[in-house]
C-alpha positions in Angstrom: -27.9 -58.1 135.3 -28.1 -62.0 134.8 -26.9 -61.3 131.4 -23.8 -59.4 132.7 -23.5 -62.3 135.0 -23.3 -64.6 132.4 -20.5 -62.5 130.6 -18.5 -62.5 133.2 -19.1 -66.3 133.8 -16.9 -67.1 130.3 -15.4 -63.9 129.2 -12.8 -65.5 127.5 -15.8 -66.8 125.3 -17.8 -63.8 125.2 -17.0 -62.3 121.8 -17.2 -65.7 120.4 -20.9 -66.5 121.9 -22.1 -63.0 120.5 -21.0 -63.4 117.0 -22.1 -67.6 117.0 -25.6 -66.2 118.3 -26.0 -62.1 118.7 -29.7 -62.1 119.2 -29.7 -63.9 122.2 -27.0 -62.0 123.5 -28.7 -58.9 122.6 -31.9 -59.6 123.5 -31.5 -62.3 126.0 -32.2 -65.9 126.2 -36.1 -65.1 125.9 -35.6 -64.5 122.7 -34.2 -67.3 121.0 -37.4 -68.4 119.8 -36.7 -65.6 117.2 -34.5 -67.4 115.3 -34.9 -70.7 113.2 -32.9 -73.7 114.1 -29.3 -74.1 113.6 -28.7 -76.6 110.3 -26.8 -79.8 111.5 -24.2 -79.9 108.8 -23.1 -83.2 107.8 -19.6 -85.1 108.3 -18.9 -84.8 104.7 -19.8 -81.6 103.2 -16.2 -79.7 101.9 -13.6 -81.4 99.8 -11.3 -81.6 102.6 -13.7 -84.3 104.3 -14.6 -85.5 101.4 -11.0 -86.5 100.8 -10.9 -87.7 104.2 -14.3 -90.5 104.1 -11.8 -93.2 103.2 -9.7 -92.4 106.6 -9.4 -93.6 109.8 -7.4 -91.0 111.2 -4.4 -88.1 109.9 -1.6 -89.8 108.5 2.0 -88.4 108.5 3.9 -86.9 105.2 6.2 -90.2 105.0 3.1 -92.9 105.4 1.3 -91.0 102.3 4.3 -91.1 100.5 4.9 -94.7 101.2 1.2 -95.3 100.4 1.5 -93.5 97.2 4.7 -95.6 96.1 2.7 -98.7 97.3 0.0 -97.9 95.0 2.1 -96.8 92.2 4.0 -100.0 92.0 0.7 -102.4 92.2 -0.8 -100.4 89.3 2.4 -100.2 87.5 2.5 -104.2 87.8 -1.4 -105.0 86.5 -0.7 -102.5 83.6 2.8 -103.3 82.2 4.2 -106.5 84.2 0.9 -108.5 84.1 2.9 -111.7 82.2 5.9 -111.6 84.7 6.2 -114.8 86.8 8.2 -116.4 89.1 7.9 -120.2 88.8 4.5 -119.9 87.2 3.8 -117.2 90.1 2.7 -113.8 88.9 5.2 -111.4 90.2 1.8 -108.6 91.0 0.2 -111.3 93.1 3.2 -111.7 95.1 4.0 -108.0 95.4 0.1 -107.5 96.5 0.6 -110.3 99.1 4.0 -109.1 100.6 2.1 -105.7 101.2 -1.4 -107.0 102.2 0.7 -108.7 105.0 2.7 -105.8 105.9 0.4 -102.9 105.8 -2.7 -105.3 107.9 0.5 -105.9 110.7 1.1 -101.7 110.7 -2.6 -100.7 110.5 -5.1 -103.5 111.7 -7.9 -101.3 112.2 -7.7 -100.1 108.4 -7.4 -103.6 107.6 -10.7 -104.3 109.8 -12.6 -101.1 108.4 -11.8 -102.1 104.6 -13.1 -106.1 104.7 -16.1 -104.4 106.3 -16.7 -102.1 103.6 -16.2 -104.3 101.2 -18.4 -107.0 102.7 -20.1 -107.3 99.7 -17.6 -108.1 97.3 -16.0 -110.4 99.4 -18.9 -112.6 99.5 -19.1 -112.2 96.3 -16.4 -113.2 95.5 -16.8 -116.4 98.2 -19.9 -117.5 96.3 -18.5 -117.3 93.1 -15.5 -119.4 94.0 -17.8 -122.0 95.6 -20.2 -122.3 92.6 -17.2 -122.7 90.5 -16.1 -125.1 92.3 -19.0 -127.1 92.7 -19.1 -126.7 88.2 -15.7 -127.7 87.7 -16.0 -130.7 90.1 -19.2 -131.8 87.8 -17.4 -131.2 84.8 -14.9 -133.6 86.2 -12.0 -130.7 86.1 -8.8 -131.4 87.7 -8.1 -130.1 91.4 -5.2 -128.2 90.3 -7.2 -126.3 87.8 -9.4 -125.4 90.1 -7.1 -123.8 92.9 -5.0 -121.8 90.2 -8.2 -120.5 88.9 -9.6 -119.4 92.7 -5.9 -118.1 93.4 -5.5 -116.0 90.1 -9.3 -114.7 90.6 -11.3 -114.8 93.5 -8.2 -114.6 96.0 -6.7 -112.4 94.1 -9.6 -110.3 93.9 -9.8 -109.9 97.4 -6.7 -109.4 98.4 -6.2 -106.9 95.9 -9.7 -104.8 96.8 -8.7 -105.0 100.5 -4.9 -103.8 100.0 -6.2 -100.9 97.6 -8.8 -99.9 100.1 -6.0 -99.5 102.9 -4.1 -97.4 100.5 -6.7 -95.0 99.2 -7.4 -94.6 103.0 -4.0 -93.4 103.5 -2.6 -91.9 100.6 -6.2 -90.1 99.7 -8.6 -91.2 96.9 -8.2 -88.0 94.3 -4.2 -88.9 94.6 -5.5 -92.5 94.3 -7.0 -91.3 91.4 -4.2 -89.7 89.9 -2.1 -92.6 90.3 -4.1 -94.9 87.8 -4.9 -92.3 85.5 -1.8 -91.8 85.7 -0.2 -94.8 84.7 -2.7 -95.1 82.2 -2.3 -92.0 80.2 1.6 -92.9 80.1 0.8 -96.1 78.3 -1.6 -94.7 76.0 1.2 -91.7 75.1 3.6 -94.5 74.4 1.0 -96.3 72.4 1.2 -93.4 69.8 4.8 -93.1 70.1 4.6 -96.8 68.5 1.9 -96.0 66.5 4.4 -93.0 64.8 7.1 -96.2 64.6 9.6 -94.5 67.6 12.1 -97.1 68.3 12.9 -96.6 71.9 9.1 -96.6 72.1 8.9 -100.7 70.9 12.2 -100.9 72.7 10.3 -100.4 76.0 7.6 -102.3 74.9 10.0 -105.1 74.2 11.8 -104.5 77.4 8.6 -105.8 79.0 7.8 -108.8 77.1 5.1 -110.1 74.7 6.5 -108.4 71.6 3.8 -107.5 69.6 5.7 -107.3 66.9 7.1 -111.3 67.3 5.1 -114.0 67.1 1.8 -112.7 67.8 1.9 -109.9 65.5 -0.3 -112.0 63.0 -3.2 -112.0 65.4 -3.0 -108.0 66.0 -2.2 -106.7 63.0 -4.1 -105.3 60.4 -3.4 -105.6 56.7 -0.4 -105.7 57.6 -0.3 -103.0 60.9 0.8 -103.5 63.7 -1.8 -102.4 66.9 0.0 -101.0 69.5 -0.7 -101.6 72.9 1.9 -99.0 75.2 2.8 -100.4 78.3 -0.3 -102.6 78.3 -0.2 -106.5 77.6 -2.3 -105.8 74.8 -4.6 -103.5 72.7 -7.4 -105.0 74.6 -5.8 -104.2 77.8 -5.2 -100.5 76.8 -9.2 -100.2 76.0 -9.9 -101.6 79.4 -7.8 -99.4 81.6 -8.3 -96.0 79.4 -12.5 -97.0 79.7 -11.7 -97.5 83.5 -9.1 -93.9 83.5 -12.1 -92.4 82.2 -14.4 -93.4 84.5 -12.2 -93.2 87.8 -11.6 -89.6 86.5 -14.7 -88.4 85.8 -16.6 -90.0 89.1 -14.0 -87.8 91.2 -14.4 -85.0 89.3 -18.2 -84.8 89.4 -18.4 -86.3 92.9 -15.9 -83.7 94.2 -17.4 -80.3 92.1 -21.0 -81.2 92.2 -21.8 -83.3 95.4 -25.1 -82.7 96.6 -25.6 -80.0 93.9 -27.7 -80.9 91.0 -26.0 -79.6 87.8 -28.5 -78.4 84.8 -25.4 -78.0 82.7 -23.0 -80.5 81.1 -19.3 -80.2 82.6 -16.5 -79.6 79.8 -14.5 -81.2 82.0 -16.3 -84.5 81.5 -16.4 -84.1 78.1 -12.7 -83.0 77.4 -11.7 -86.8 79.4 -13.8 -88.9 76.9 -12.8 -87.1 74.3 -9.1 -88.0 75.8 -10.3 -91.5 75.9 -11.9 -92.1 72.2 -8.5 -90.6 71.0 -6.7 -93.7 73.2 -8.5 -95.9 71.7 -8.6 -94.8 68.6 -4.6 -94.8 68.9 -4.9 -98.6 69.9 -7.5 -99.6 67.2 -10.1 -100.7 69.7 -14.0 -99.6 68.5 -15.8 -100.5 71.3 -15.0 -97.7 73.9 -15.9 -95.0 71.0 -18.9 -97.0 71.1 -19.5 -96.6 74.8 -18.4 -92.7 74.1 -21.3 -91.9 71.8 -23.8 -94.0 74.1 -22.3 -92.1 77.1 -22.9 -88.7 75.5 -26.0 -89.7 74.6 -27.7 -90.5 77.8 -25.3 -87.5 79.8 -26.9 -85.0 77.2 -30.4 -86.4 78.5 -29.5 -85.7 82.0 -28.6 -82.4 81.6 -31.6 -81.1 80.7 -31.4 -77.6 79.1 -27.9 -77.7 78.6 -25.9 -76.3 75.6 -24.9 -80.0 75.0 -28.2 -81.2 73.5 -27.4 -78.1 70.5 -23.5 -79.1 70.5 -24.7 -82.2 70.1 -27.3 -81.2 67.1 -24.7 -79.5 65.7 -22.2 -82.1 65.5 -24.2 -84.6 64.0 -25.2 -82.3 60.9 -21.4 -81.5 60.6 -20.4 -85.3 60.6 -23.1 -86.1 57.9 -21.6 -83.6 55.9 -18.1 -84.1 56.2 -18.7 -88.0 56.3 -18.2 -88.8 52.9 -15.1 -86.5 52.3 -13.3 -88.3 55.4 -14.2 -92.0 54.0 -12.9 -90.8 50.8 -9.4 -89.6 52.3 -9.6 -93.2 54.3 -10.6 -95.3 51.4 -7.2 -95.7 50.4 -5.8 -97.3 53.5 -9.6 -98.5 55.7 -8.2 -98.2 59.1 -9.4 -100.5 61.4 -11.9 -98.0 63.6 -13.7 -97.5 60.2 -13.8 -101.0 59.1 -16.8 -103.4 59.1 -15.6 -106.3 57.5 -12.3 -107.3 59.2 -12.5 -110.9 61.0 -12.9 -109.2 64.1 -16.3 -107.7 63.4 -17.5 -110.2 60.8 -16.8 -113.0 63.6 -18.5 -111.2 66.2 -22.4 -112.9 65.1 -20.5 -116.3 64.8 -18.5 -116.1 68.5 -22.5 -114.6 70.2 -24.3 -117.5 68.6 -21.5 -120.1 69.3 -22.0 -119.0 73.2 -25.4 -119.1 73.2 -25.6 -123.0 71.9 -22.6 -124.2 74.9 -24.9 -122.7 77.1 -28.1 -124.1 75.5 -26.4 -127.5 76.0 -24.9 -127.2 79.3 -26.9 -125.2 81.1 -25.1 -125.8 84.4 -22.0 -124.6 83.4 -18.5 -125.5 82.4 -16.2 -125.0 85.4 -13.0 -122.9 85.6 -11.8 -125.0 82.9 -13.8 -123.7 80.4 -12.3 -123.1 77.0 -14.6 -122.5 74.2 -12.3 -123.6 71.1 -11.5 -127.1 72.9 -15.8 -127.5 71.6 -16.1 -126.2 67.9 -16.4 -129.2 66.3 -19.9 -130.1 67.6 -21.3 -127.1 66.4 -19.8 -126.8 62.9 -22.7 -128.0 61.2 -25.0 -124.7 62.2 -22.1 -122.7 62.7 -20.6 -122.8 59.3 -22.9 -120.6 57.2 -22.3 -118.0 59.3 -20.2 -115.2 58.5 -16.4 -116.1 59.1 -17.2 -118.8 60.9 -13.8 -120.0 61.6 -13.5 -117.6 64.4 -14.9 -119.9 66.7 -11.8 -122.1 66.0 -9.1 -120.0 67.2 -11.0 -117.2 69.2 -12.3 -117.0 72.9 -16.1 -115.6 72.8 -15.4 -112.0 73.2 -18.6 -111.1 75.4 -17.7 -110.8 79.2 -21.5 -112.2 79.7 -21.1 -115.2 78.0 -17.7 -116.4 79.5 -18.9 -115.8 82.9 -23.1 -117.6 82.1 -21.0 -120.5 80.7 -18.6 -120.8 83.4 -20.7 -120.6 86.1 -23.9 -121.9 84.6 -27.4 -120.7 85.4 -26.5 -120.9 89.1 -24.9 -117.6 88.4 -28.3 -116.3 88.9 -27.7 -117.0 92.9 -25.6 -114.4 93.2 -27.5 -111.6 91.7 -29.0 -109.9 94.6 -25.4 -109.3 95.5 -24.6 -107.8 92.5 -27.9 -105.6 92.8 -27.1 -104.6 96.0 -22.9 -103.6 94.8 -24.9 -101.8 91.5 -26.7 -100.0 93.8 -24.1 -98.7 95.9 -22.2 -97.7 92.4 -25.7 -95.7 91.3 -24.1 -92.3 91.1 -21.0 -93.2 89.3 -22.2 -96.0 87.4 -23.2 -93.8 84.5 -19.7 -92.7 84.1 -18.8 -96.5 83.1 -20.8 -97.4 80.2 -17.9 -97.2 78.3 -16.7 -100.2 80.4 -19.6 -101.9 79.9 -20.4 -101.8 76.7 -16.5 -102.5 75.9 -17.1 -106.0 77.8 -19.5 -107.2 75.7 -17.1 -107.0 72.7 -14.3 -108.6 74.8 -12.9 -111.2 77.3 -12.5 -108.6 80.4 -14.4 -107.5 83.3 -15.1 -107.7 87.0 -13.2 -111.5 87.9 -12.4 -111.9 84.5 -8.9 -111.1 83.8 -9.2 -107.0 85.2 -7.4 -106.4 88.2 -7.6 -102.8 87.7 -11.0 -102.3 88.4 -11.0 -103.1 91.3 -8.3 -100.4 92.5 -11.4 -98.2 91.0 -13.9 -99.4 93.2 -11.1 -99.0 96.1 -10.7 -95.4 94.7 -14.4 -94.5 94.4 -15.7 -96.2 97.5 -13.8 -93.8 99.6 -16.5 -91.2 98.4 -19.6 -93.1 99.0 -20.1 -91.7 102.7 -19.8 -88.2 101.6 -22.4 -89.1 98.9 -24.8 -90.5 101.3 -25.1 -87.1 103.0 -25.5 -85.5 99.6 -29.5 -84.5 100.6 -28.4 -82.8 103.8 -25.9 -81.0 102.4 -27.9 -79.4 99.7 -30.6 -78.9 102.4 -27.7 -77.2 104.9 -26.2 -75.2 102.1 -29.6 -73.1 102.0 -30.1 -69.4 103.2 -31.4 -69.4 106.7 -35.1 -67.6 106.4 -35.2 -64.5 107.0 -36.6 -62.8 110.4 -37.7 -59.5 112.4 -37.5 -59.0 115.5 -40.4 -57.6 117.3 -40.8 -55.1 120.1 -42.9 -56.5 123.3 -46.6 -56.8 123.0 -46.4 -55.8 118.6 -48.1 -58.7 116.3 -46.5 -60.8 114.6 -46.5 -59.8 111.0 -48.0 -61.6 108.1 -46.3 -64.4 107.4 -47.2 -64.9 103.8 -44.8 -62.3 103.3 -41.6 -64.2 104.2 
């Protein structure tokens, strides 16, 4: 009767109720002990809100479109337009300004939500720009050095981490994604349109400045050829980005197909993007991200325990010892570059890591934002110059993102590390998916504040995911079977339990 009661109560709701919870309803309220407790699913457990962990609310068509051509624009700028200025201006900061300002005045509380989330950085950031500061002044550096340096770095850093952040929020992080790989595989295409000697493709490139073919052509060439570069101020630049494209890529990917799912298998998917990215960089001549590859493959293989990739793998190797000599013998007559040991660029590399190490030795607390390496040769030509191709050191930056940054900032650098724990931390389940990155900085002058502005639209990009990820334990946990049950007559016994 009280059941029937309650039907009639919310008969609108009754089908509903009986389908949500049938043995109740059957059975009546008594016997809800009889089942096990509903699972509280978490916020951020289907693609849909996973897409959605970066937003504050539903945006309309036109403001993801907008946001979209926003992004679009800024990446297009810090890939192909990074030497365009404006009375000595970069014509990406200003851009990146101009939006900042209008998109915090339309949406202040994204504006509020991403220099919260990226609290981190930001005082990173702050701390950097006041040790360097406190170096430079030391080192007696000029005060106009110092504010170009924290405007083209540290302010720019921020402003464009926070403006990213607003736009991923909107315009959604895999289209975020999309965007920058985007751009990225277009310069690499064109790269091997130059490479194949296209002319419209070095007409573009010459459209956008720094003609590699000009004046610098010396200092990129090899034996003669030309390293092309796409869209991209440099061949450098081109390894940077298609490191970061590949590591943007394959985080969303495997944070999107496999959250909260531990995969014994290694995705092809993955493997198909690095291969896409050894193939970039072989296009623009650049070892170090084939480097990262194999050390990648290496340590992905070990994580997938059990997986066909450890025999692929196996395989592969015996294959290339076999078919090594034949392919060195079809190369011998022209040595590219990725096969090559004993160009200047590799030969120099012992002279430019020891060179660093002996400015630091003698100058422990740093050099300051005016920091140039060549401007100190000449006291360290005496144990410099039996070296191999010691000359290097005379025309050549270090090469080793580590260095430049230890000998900029000196040892007070070491203030700042439980910051970058913490942001490493944060990064845990992508951070394997950027090795490439890493090991490519320690052959060359880029990384996080140190002429990359592109990464940190990646960390915009991939940040939006890190709530979903938190909840990754309670989603593999809600994603179970409920246990099975039987319901009992009045007065029977309960049933062995060792059974279920």
């Amino acid at each position: 009767m009280g059941h029937k009661a309650d039907g009639r109560k919310d008969a609108k709701t009754g089908w509903e109720l009986w389908t949500r919870n049938p043995v109740c309803h059957t059975f009546g309220s008594g016997a809800a002990h009889l089942l096990p407790p509903e699972p509280r699913m978490p916020p951020a457990t289907t693609a849909h809100n996973l897409e959605q962990s970066g937003a504050l609310r539903e945006y309309g068509y036109l403001e993801r479109r907008l946001a979209i051509a926003a992004l679009l624009l800024l990446i297009v700028l810090n890939v192909a337009f990074i030497a365009w200025n404006v009375a000595t201006i970069p014509v990406r900061g200003m851009a990146a300004v101009a939006l900042l300002g209008a998109y915090g005045m339309t949406y202040p509380a994204e504006l509020e939500h991403a220099c919260r989330r990226h609290l981190l950085v930001i005082a990173l950031a702050a701390s950097l720009a006041a040790l360097g500061v406190f170096v430079s002044a030391v080192n007696g550096e000029d005060a106009t050095v110092i504010i170009r340096a924290l405007m083209e770095v540290q302010i720019q850093v921020v402003i464009n981490l926070i403006l990213a952040t607003i736009l991923v929020s909107i315009a959604g992080a895999t289209m975020s994604g999309l965007v920058i790989g985007g751009v990225i595989l277009s310069s690499a295409v064109l790269a091997l349109l130059q490479l194949m000697d296209i002319p419209f493709a070095w007409a573009i490139r010459d459209a956008l400045g720094n003609n590699l073919r000009g004046a610098v052509a010396g200092a990129l060439s090899v034996e003669g050829d030309v390293r092309t570069s796409g869209l991209s101020y440099s061949p450098i630049q081109l390894a940077t980005q298609l490191c970061l494209a590949f590591g943007v890529s394959a985080a969303l990917w495997e944070h999107r197909h496999t959250i909260g799912i531990k995969q014994p298998h290694a995705d092809p998917v993955v493997l198909i993007m690095l291969a896409a990215m050894c193939v970039g960089a072989i296009i623009c001549a650049t070892r170090s991200p084939v480097l990262g590859a194999v050390i990648f493959f290496a340590l992905y293989a070990l994580r997938r325990k059990g997986s066909w990739l450890m025999v692929v793998a196996m395989l592969g190797g015996a294959a290339l010892y076999l078919v090594w000599p034949l392919v060195m013998e079809i190369l011998q007559s022209s040595q590219p570059r990725m096969v090559r040991t004993d160009d200047n660029s590799a030969t120099g590399r012992q002279s430019l890591f020891t060179y660093g190490l002996y400015l630091f030795r003698d100058n422990p607390l740093g050099y300051g934002f005016g920091f140039d390496p060549i401007e100190h040769w000449t006291k360290y030509w005496q144990d410099l110059y039996t070296l191999d191709n010691p000359n290097v050191v005379k025309i050549s930056e270090l090469h080793n993102y580590m260095l430049n940054m230890l000998n900029t900032y000196g040892v007070g650098i070491v203030l700042v590390a439980p910051l970058v724990w913490k942001l490493l931390f944060r990064a845990r389940y992508s951070m394997i998916f950027f090795i490439p990155y890493i090991v490519h900085t320690t052959f060359h002058n880029t990384g996080p504040f140190w002429n990359d502005m592109i990464f940190w639209y990646v960390v915009a990009t991939l940040s939006s995911y890190v709530p979903a990820r938190w909840h990754s334990d309670q989603t593999a946990r809600s994603n179970m079977p409920p246990p099975r049950i039987r319901l009992l007559a009045p007065g029977a016994a309960p049933a062995d339990r060792s059974r279920f």
